[in-house]
NUDOTI-295989 format. One record per residue: residue in one letter; residue number from 0; x, y, z of N, C-alpha, C in turn. Coordinates in nm, 3 decimals. Layout:
<recs>
   residuo   num        nu        nv        nw       cau       cav       caw        cu        cv        cw
         A   NUM         X         Y         Z         X         Y         Z         X         Y         Z
...
</recs>
This chain:
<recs>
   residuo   num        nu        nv        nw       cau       cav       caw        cu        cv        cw
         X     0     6.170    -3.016    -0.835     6.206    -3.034    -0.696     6.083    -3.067    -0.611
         X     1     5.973    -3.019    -0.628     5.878    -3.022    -0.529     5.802    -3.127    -0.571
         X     2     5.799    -3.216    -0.724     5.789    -3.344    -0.744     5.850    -3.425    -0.650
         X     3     5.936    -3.430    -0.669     6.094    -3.562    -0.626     6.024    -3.531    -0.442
         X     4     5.952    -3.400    -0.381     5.924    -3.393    -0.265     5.810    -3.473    -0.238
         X     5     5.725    -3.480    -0.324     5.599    -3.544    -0.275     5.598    -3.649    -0.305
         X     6     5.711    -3.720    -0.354     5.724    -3.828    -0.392     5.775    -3.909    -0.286
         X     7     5.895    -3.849    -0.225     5.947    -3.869    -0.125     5.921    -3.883     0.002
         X     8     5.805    -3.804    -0.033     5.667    -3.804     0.148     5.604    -3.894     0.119
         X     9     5.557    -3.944    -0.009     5.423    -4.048    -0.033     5.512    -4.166     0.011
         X    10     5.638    -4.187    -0.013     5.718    -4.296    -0.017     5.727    -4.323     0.123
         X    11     5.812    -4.240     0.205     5.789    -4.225     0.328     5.648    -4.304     0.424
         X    12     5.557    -4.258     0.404     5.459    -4.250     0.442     5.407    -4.391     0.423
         X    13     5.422    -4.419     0.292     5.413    -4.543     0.251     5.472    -4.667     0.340
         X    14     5.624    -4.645     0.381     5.710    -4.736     0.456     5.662    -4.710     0.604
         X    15     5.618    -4.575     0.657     5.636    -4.600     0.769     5.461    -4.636     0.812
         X    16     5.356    -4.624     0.729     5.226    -4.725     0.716     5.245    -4.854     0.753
         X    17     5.302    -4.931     0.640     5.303    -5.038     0.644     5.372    -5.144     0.718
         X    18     5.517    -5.054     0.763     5.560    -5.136     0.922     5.453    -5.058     1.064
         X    19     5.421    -4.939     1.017     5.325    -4.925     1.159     5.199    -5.047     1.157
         X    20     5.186    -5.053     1.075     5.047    -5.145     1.062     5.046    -5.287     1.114
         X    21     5.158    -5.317     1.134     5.173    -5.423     1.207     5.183    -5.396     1.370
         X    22     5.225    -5.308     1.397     5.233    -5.319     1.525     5.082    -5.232     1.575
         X    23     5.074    -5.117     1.530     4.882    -5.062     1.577     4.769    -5.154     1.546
         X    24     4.703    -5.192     1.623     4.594    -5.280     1.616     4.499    -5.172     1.518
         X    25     4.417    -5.258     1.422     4.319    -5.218     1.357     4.185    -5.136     1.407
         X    26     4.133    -5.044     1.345     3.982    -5.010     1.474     4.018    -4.961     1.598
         X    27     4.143    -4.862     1.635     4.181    -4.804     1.716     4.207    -4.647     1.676
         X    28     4.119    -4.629     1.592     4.181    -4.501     1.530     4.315    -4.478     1.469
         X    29     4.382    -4.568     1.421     4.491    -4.543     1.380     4.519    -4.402     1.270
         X    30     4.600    -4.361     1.273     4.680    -4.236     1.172     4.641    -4.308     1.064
         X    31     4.614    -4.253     0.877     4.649    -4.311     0.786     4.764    -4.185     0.742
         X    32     4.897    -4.257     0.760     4.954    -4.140     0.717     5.028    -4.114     0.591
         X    33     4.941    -4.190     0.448     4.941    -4.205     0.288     4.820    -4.087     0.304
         X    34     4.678    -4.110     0.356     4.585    -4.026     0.329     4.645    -3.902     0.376
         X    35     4.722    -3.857     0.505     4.755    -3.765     0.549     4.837    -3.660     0.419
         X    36     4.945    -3.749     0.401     5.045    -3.671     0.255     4.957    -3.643     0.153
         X    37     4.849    -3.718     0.124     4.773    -3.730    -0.046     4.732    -3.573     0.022
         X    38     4.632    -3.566     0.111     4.589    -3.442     0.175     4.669    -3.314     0.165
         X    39     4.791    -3.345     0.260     4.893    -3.176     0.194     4.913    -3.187     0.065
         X    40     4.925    -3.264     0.004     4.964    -3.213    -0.101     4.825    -3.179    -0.186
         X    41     4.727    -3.207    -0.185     4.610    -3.176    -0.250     4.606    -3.012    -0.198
         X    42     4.660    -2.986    -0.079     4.593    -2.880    -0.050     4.718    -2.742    -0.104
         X    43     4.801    -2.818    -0.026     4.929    -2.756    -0.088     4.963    -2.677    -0.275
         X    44     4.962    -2.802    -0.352     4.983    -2.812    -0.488     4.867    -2.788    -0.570
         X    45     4.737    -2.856    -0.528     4.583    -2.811    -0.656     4.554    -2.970    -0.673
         X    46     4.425    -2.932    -0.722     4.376    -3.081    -0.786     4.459    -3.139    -0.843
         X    47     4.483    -3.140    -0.945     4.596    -3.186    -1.030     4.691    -3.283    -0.977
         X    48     4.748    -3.191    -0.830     4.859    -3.286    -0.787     4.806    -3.335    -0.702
         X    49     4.645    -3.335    -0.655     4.611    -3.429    -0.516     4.564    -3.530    -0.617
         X    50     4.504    -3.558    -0.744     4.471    -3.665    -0.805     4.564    -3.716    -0.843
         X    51     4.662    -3.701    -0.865     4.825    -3.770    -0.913     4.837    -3.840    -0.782
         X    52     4.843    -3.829    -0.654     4.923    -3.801    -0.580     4.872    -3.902    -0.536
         X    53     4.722    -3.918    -0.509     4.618    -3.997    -0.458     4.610    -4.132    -0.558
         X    54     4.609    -4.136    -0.684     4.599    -4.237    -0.741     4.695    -4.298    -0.703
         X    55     4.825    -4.254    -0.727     4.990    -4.319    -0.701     4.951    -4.409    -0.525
         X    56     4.963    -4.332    -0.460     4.968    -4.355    -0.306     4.885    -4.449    -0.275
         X    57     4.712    -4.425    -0.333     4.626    -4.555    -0.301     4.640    -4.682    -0.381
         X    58     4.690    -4.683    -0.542     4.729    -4.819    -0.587     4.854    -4.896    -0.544
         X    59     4.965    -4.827    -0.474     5.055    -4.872    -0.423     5.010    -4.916    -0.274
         X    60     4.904    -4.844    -0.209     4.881    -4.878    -0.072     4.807    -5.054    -0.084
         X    61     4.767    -4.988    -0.203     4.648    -5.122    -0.210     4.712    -5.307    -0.308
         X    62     4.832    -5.234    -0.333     4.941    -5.322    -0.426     4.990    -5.410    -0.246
         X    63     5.000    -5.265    -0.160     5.079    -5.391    -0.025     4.988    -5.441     0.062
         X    64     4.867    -5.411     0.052     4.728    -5.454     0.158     4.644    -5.579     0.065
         X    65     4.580    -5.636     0.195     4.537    -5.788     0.117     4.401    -5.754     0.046
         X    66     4.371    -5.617     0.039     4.239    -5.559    -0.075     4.244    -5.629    -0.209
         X    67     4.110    -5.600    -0.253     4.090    -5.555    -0.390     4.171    -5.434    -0.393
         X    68     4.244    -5.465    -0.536     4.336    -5.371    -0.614     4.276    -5.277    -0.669
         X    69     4.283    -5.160    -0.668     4.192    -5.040    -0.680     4.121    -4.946    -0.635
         X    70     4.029    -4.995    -0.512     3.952    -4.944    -0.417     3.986    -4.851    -0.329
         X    71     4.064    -4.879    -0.290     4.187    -4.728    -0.210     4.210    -4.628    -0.292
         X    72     4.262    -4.677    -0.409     4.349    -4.582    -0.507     4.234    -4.465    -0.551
         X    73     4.091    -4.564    -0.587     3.996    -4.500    -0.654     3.974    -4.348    -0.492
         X    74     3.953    -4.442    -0.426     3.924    -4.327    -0.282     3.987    -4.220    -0.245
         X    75     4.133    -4.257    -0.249     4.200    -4.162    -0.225     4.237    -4.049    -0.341
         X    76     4.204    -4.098    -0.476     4.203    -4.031    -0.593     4.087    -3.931    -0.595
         X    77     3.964    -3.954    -0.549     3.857    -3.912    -0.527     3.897    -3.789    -0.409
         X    78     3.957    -3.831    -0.302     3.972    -3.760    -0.202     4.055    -3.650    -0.231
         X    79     4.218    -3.667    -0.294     4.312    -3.564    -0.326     4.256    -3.465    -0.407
         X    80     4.137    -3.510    -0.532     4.110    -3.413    -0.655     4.002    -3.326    -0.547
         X    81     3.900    -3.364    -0.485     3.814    -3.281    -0.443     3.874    -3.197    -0.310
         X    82     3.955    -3.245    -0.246     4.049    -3.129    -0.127     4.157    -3.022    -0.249
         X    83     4.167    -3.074    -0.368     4.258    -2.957    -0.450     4.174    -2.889    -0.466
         X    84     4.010    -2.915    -0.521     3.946    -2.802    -0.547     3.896    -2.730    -0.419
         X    85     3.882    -2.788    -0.352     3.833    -2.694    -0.206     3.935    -2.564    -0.142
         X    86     4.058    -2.660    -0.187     4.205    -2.600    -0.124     4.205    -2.469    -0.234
         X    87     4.165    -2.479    -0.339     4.177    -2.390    -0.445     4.043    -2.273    -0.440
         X    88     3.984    -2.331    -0.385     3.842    -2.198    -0.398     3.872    -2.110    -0.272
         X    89     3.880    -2.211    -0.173     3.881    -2.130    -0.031     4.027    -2.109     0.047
         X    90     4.031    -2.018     0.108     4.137    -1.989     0.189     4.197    -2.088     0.311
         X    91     4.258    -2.145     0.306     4.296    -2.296     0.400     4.451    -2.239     0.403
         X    92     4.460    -2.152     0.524     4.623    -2.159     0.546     4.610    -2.135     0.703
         X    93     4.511    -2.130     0.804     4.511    -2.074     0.936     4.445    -2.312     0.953
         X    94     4.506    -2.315     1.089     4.471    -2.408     1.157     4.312    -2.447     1.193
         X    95     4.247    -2.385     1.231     4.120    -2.467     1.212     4.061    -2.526     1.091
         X    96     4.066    -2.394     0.985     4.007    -2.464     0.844     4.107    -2.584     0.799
         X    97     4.252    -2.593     0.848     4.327    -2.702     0.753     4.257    -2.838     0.846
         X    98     4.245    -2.843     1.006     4.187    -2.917     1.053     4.048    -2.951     1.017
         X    99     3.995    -2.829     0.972     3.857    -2.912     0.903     3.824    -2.988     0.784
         X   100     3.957    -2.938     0.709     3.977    -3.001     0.584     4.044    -3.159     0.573
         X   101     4.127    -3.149     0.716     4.187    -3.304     0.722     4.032    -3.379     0.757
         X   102     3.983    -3.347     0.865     3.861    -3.421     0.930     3.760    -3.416     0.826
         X   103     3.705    -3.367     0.727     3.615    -3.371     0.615     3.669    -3.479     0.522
         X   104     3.818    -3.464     0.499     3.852    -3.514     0.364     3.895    -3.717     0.455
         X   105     3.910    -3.676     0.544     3.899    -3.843     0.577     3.737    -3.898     0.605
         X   106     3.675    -3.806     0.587     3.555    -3.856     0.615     3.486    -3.919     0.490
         X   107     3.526    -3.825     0.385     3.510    -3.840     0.265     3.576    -3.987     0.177
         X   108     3.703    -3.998     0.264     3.784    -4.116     0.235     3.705    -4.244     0.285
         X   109     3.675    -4.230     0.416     3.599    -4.381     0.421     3.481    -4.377     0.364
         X   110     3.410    -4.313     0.371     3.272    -4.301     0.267     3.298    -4.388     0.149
         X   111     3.421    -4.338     0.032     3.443    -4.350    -0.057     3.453    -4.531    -0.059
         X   112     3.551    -4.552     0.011     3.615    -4.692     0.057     3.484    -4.763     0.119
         X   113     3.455    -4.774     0.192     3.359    -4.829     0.254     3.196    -4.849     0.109
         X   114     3.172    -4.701     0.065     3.044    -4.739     0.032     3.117    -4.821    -0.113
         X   115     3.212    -4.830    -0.162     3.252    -4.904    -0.254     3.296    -5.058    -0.254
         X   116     3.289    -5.065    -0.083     3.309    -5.216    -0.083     3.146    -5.280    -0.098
         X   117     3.066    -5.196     0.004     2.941    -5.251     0.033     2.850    -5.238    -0.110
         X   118     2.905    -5.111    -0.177     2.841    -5.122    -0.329     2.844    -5.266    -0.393
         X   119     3.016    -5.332    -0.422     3.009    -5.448    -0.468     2.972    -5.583    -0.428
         X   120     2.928    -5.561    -0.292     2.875    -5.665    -0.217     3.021    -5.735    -0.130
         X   121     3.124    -5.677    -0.097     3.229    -5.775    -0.100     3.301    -5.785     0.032
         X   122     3.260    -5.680     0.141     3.232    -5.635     0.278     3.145    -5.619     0.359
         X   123     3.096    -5.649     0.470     3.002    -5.544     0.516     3.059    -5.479     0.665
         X   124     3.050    -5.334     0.694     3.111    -5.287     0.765     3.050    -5.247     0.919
         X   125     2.925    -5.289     0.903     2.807    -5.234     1.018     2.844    -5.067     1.017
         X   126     2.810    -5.015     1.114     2.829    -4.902     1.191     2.980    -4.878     1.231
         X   127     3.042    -4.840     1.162     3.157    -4.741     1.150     3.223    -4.686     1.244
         X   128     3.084    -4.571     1.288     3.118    -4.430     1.307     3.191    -4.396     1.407
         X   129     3.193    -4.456     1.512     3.301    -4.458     1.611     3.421    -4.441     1.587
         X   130     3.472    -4.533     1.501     3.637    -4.564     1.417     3.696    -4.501     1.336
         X   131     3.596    -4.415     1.279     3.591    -4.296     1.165     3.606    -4.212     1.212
         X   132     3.533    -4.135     1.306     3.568    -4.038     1.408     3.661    -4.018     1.434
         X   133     3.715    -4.136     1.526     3.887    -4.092     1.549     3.928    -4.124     1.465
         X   134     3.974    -4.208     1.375     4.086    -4.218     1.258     4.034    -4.033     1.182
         X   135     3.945    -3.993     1.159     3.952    -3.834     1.109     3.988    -3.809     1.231
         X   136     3.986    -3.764     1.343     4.073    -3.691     1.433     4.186    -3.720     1.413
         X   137     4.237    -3.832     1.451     4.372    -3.835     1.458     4.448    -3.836     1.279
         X   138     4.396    -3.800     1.193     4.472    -3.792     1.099     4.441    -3.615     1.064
         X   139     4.378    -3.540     1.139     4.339    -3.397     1.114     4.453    -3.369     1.184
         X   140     4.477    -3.437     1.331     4.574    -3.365     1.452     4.741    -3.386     1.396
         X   141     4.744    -3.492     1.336     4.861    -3.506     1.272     4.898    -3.424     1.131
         X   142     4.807    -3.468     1.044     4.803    -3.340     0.928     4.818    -3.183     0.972
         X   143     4.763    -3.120     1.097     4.782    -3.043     1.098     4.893    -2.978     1.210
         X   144     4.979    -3.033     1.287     5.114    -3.071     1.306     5.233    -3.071     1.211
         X   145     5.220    -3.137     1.116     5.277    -3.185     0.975     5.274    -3.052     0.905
         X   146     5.186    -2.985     0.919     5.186    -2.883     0.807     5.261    -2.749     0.910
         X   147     5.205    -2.759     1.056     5.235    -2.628     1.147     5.415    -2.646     1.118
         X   148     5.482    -2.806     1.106     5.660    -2.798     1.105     5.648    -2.781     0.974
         X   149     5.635    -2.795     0.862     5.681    -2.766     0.750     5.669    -2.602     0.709
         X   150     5.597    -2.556     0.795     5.612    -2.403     0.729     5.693    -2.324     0.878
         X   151     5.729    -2.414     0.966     5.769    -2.332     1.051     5.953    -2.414     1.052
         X   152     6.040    -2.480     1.008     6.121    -2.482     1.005     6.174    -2.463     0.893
         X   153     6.144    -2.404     0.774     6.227    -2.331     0.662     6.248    -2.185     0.741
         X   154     6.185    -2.133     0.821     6.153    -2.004     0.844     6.245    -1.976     0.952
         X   155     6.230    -2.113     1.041     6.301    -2.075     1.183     6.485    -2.094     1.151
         X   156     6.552    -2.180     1.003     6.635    -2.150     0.957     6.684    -2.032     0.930
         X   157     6.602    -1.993     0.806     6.609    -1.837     0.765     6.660    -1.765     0.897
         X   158     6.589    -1.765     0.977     6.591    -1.694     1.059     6.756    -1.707     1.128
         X   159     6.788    -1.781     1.162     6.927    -1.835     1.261     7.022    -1.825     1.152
         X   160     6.987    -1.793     1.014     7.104    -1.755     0.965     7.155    -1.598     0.933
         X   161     7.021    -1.561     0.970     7.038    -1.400     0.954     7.069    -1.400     1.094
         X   162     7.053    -1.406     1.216     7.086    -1.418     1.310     7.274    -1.426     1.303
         X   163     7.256    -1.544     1.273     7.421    -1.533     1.278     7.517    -1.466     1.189
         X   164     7.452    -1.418     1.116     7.470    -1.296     1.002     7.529    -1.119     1.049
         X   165     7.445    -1.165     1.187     7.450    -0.977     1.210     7.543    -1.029     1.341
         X   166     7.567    -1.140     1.405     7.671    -1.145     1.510     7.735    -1.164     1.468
         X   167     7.813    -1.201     1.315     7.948    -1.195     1.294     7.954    -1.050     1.252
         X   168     7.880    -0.981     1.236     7.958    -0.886     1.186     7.979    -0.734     1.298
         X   169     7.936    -0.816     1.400     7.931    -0.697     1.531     8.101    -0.696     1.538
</recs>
């Protein structure tokens, strides 16, 4: 079940990328919201499933973008395995650390991407850091949104059904 789930978010995420991407201008900080999912679930599930998760998500990202085939996949593969082990040593369930973990692990993502284009000679990107900045903000503020509803509407169910549990039986 919780396969067929992250499958279903990467997919997601995937569709709603690639029609957002047409309409958000580039270099505006845009959301990446494939890196965002590879992320919960790295942090969520363990290495294991952020390198699954990350390979899948970046060769398919990079199957619909006019890239070199690979370069994403490799990044974001890079990115999911090392947020599983971080997610796995340290305690990441309170909001600042998951925000520091979104804003690190996208930082880590363009690093990856970037110094691998300029490695092969096949880009050059100047000075970044501006664009990086916010694209890690705004994919920390959303990641960690994303994660505040997913653990707060199984709960707020639970809840309204025990609720209506004890008023039927008044």
């Amino acid at each position: 079940m919780k396969l067929f789930a992250a499958a279903g978010a990467l997919v997601l995420a995937l569709v709603l990328q690639t029609t957002l991407a047409q309409v958000v201008v580039r270099g505006t900080g845009a959301v990446d919201l494939v890196l965002v999912v590879v992320i919960y679930i790295a942090i969520s599930s363990g290495a294991n499933a952020g390198l699954l998760a990350g390979a899948a998500a970046g060769l398919a990202q990079d199957a619909l973008s006019s890239g070199i085939l690979g370069i994403g996949g490799l990044a974001k593969t890079v990115v999911g395995f090392v947020i599983g082990m971080v997610a796995s040593q340290f305690i990441v369930v309170r909001p600042l650390p998951r925000f520091v973990v979104f804003f690190a692990a996208t930082i880590l993502h363009a690093t990856v991407f970037m110094g691998l284009y300029e490695l092969l000679g096949l880009r050059h990107f100047g000075k970044p850091y501006g664009g990086v900045a916010s694209q890690a903000l705004a994919n920390a503020i959303v990641g960690l949104v994303a994660f505040q509803l997913i653990e707060f509407v199984p709960g707020a169910l639970q809840r309204r059904a025990a609720n209506r549990g004890r008023v039927s039986r008044r």
